[in-house]
GUKOL-306609 format. One record per residue (C-alpha): y, z, x; residue number from 1. Coordinates in steps of 0.5 Angstrom, whole numbers. Layout:
<rs>
+-------+-------+-------+-----+
!    yy !    zz !    xx ! seq !
+-------+-------+-------+-----+
!     Y !     Z !     X ! NUM !
...
+-------+-------+-------+-----+
</rs>
This chain:
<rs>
+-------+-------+-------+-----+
!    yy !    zz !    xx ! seq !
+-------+-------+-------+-----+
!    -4 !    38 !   -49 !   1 !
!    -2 !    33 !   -55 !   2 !
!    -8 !    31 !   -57 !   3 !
!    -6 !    24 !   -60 !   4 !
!    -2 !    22 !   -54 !   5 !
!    -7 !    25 !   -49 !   6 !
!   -13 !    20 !   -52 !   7 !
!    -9 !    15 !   -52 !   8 !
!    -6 !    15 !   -45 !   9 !
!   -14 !    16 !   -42 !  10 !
!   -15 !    10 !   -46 !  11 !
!   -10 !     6 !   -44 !  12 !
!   -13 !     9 !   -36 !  13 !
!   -19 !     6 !   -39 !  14 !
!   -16 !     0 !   -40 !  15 !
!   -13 !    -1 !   -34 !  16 !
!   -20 !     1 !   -30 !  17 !
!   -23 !    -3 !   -34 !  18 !
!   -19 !   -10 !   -36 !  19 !
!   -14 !   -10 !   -30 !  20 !
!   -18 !    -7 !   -24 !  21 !
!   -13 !    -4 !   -22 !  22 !
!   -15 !     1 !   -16 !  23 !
!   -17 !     8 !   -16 !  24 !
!   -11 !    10 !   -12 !  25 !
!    -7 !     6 !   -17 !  26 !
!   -10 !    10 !   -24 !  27 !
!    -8 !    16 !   -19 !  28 !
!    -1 !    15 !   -20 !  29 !
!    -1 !    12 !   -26 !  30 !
!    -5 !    19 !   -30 !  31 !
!     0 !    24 !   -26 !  32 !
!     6 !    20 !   -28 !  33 !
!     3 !    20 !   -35 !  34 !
!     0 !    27 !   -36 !  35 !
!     7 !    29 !   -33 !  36 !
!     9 !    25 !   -39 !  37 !
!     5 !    27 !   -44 !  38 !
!     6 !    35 !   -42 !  39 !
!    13 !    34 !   -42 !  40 !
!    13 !    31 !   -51 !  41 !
!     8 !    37 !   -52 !  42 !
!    14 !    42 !   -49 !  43 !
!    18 !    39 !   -56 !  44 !
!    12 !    40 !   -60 !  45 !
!    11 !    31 !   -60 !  46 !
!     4 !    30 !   -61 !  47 !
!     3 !    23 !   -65 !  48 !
!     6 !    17 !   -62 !  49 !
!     9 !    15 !   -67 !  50 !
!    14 !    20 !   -67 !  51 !
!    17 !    19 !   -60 !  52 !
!    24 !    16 !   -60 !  53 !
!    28 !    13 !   -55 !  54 !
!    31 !    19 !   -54 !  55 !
!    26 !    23 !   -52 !  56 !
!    24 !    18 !   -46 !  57 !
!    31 !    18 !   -44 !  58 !
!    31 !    26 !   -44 !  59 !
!    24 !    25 !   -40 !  60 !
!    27 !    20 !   -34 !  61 !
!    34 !    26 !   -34 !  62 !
!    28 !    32 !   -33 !  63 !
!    25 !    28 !   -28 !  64 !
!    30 !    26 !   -25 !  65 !
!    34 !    34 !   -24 !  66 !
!    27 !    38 !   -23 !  67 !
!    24 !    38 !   -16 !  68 !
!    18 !    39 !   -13 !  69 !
!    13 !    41 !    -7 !  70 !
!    13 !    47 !    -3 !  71 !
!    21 !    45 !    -1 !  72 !
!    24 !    44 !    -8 !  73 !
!    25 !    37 !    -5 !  74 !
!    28 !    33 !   -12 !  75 !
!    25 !    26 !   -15 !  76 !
!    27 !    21 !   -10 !  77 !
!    30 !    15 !   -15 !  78 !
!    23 !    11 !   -12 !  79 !
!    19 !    16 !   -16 !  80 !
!    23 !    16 !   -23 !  81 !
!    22 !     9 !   -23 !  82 !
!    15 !     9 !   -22 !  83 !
!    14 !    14 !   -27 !  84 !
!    18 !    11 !   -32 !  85 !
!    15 !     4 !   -31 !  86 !
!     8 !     8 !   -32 !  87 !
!    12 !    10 !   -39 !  88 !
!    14 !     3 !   -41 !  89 !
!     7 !     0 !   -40 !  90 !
!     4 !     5 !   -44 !  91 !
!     8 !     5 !   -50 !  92 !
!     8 !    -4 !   -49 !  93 !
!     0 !    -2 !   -49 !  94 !
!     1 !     2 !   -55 !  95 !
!     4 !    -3 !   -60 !  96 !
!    -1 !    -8 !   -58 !  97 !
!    -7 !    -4 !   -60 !  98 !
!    -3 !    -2 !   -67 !  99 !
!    -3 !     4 !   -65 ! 100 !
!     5 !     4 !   -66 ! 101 !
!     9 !    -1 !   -70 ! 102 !
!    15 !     0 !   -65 ! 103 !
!    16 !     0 !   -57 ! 104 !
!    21 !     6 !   -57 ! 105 !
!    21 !     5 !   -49 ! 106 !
!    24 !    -3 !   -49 ! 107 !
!    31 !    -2 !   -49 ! 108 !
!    31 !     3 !   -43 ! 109 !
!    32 !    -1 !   -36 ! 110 !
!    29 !     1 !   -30 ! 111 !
!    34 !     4 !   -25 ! 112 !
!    36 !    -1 !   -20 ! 113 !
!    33 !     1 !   -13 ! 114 !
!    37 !     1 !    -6 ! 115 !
!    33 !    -5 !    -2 ! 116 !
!    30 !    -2 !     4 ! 117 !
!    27 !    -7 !     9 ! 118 !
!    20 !    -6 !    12 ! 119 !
!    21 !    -3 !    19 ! 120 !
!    16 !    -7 !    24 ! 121 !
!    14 !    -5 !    31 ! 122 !
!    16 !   -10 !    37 ! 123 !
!    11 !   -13 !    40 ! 124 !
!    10 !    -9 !    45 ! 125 !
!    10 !    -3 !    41 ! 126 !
!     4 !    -6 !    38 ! 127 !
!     0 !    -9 !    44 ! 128 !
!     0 !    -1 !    47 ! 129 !
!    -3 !     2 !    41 ! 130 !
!    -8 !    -3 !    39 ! 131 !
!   -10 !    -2 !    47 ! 132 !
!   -10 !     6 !    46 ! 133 !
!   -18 !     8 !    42 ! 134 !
!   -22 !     8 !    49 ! 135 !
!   -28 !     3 !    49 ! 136 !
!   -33 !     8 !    51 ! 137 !
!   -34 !    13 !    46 ! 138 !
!   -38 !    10 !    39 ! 139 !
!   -31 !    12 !    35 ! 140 !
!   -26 !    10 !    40 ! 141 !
!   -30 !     3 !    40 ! 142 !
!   -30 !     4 !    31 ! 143 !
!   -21 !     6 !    32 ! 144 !
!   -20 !     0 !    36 ! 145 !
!   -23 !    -5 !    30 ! 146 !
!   -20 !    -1 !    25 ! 147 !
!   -13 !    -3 !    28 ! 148 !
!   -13 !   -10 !    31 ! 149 !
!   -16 !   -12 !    24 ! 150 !
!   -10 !    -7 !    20 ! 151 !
!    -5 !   -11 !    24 ! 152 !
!    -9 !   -18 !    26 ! 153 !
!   -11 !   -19 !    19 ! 154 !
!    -6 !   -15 !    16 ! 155 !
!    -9 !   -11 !    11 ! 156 !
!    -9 !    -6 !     6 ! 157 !
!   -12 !     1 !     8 ! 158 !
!   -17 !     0 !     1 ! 159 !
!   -18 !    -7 !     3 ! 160 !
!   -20 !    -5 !    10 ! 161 !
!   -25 !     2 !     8 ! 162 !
!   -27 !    -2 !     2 ! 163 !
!   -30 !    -7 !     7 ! 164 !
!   -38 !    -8 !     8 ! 165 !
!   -41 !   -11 !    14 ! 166 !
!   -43 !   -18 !    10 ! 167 !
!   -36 !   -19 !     8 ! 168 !
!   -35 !   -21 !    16 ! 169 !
!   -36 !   -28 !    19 ! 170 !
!   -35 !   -27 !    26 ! 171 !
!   -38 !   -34 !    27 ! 172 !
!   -32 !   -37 !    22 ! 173 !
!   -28 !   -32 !    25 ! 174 !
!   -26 !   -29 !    18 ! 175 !
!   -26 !   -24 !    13 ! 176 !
!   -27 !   -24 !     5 ! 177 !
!   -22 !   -19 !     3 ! 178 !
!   -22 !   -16 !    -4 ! 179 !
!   -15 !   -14 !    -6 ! 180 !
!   -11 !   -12 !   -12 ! 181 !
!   -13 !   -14 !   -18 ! 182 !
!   -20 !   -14 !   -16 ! 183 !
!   -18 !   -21 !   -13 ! 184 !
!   -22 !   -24 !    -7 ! 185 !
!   -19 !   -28 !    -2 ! 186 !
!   -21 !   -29 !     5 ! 187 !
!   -17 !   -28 !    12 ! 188 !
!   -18 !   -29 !    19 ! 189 !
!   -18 !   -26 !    24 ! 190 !
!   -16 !   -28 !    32 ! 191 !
!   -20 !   -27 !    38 ! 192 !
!   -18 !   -20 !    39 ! 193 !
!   -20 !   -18 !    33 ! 194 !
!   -27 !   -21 !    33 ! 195 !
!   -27 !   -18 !    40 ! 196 !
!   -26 !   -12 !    38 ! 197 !
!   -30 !   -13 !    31 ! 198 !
!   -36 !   -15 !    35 ! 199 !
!   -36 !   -10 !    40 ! 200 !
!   -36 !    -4 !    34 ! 201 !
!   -42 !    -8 !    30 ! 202 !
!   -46 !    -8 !    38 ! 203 !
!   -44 !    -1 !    40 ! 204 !
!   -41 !     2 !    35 ! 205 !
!   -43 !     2 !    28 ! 206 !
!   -51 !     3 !    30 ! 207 !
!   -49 !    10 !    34 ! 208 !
!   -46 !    12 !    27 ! 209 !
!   -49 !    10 !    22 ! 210 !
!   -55 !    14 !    17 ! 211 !
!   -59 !    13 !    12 ! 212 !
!   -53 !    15 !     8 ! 213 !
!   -49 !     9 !    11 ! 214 !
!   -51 !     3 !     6 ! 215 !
!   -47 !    -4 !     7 ! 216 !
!   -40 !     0 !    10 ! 217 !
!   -37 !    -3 !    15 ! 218 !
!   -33 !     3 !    18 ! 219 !
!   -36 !    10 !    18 ! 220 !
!   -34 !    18 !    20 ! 221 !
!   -38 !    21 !    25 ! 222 !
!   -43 !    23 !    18 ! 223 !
!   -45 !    16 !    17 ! 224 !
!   -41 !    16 !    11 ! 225 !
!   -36 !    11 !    10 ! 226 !
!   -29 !    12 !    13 ! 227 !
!   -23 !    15 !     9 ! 228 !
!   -15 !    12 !     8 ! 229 !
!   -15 !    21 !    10 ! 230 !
!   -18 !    19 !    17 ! 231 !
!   -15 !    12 !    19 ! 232 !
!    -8 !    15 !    18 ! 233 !
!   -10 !    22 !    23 ! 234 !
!   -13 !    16 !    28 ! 235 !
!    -6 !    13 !    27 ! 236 !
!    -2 !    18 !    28 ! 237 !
!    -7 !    20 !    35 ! 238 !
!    -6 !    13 !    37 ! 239 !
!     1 !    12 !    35 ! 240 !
!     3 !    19 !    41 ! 241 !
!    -2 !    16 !    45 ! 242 !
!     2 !    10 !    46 ! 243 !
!     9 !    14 !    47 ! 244 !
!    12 !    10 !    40 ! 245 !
!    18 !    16 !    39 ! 246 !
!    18 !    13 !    30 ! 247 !
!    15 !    14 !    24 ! 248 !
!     9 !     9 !    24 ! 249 !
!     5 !     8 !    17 ! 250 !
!    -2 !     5 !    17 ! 251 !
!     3 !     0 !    12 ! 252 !
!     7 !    -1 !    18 ! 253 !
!     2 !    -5 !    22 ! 254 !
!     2 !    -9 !    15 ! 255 !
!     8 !   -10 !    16 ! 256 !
!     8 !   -12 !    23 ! 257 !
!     3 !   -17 !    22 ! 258 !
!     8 !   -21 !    17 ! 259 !
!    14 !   -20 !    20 ! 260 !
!    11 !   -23 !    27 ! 261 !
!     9 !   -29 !    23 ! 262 !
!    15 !   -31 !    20 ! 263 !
!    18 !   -30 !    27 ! 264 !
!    13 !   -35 !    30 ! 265 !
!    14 !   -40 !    25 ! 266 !
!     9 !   -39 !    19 ! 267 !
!    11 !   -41 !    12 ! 268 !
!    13 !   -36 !     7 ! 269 !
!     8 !   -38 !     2 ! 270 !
!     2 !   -39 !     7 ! 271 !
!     4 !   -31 !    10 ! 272 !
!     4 !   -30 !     2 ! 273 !
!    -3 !   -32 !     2 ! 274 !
!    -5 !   -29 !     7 ! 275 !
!    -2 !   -22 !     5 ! 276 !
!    -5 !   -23 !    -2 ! 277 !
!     2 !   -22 !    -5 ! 278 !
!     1 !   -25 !   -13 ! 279 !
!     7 !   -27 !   -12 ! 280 !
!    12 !   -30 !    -6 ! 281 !
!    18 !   -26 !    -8 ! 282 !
!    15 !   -21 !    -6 ! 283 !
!    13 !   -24 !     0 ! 284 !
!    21 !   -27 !     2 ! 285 !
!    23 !   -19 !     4 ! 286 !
!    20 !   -21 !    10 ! 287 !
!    25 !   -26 !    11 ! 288 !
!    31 !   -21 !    11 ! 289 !
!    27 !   -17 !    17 ! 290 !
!    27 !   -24 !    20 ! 291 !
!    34 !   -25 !    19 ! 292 !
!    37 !   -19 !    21 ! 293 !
!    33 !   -20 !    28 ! 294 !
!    35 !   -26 !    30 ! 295 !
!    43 !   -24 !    27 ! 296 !
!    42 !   -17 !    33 ! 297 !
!    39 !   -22 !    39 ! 298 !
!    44 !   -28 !    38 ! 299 !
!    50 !   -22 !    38 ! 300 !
!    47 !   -19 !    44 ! 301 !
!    45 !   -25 !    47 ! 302 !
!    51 !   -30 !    46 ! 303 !
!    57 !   -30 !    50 ! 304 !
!    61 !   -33 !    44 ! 305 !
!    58 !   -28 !    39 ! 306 !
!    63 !   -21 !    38 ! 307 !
!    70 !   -21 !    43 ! 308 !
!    69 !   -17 !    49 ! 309 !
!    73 !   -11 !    49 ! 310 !
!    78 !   -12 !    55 ! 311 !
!    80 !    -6 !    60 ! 312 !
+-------+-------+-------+-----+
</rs>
């Protein structure tokens, strides 16, 4: 590889693990888009990082985005090359900082602007019939049937959910401490079905599972160890045909449930900002917009005086 540039980019990798705490899914995608970066300059024999122009960085972004990927040949969707290419930009902007450039060849290309897609949460219904799917029988069943009231109860993400330990339950209190993004903490209550279903899990559950390998986790595998994001998104798509859901339903989706029914019943966009562990609450307001269309779909479904009726 380019050496300079390969150094510097598992620095910069270094530096995100290291002093921003970012997650070991989220260092994942930032050295793929970067090595996919970095190859790329080798191929055109650019191996200081002081030689890279503008110019380079956008004839990077045109490959990317005319190459394609997979078994399929599918092509970058416009999501993927934005990704990439904030990954490039932050790179050259930790570049400048630490000296190593005297210039910042990347600041004067712009993200490419992104069709909103709005979040797609469940009904109510929907979501009733597959947190009621996992039996209460089985220790795995009991173990599924935590898992999904807290993904949806408490609306988490899967890392915050398979990085949870016994001792950041407060069942007594009912709440959780919750280590987000950024290493941020924040604590998160779960209603009475989900402490039910916790408290069910730690009494019936967790003992027939756990091994001497198990330590604090909080949810294991059938081995004891600590559950995979890999595993809760195979029981979700089981639970998911169980539960006769005929849509695509992520291990986001319950995230996204869990927030639009909120606002739906009346909460305040910055108290669901907290809850959710947004840094910031535009990030949050997108879940205002779902709230929005519904509430347009039922009042003309529901309203005499919403469209004209068709006259025979």
């Amino acid at each position: 590889m380019a050496d300079g540039l390969a150094v510097e980019a598992e620095r910069y990798l270094g530096h995100l693990a290291v002093e921003r705490g970012l997650s070991e899914n989220t260092l994942v995608a930032y050295r793929r888009d970067l090595r996919r970066y970095v190859g790329f300059l080798e191929h055109r024999d650019v191996g200081d990082p002081r030689a890279i122009d503008e110019g380079a960085i956008r004839s990077f972004v045109a490959s990317l985005s005319a190459s394609t990927h997979g078994p399929d040949d599918e092509p970058y969707r416009a999501t993927s090359v934005a990704r990439t290419l904030s990954a490039v930009r932050s790179f050259h902007r930790f570049l400048l900082r630490e000296g190593v450039t005297d210039r910042d060849p990347a600041a004067a290309i712009p993200l490419p602007r992104l069709p909103r897609s709005l979040p797609r949460p469940l009904p109510v219904e929907d979501v009733r019939r597959l947190l009621e799917s996992p039996d209460d029988v089985t220790p795995a069943g009991v173990r599924d049937r935590a898992i999904l009231e807290l993904l949806y109860g408490a609306g988490l993400r899967i890392s915050e959910l398979t990085g949870m330990d016994v001792d950041d339950l407060d069942l007594d209190e009912g709440s959780l401490r919750v280590l987000g993004k950024g290493g941020k903490e924040r604590e998160v209550p779960i209603g009475s079905f989900g402490r039910e279903a916790v408290g069910a899990y730690l009494s019936r559950g967790r003992p027939a599972l756990a091994t001497t390998l198990s330590r604090g986790a909080l949810f294991l595998n059938v081995r004891g160890g600590r559950l995979s994001r890999q595993s809760c998104a195979r029981l979700l798509g089981r639970y998911v045909r169980l539960a006769g859901i005929d849509r695509r339903v992520t291990l986001h989706t319950l995230r996204h449930s869990f927030a639009t029914h909120l606002l739906e019943g009346g909460a305040d966009v910055r108290v669901v900002q907290e809850l959710l562990g947004h840094a910031s609450v535009a990030t949050t307001q997108i879940y205002t917009l779902v709230t929005t269309r519904h509430l347009r779909e039922v009042y003309e479904e529901s309203h005499p005086r919403a469209r004209r009726r068709v006259r025979a």
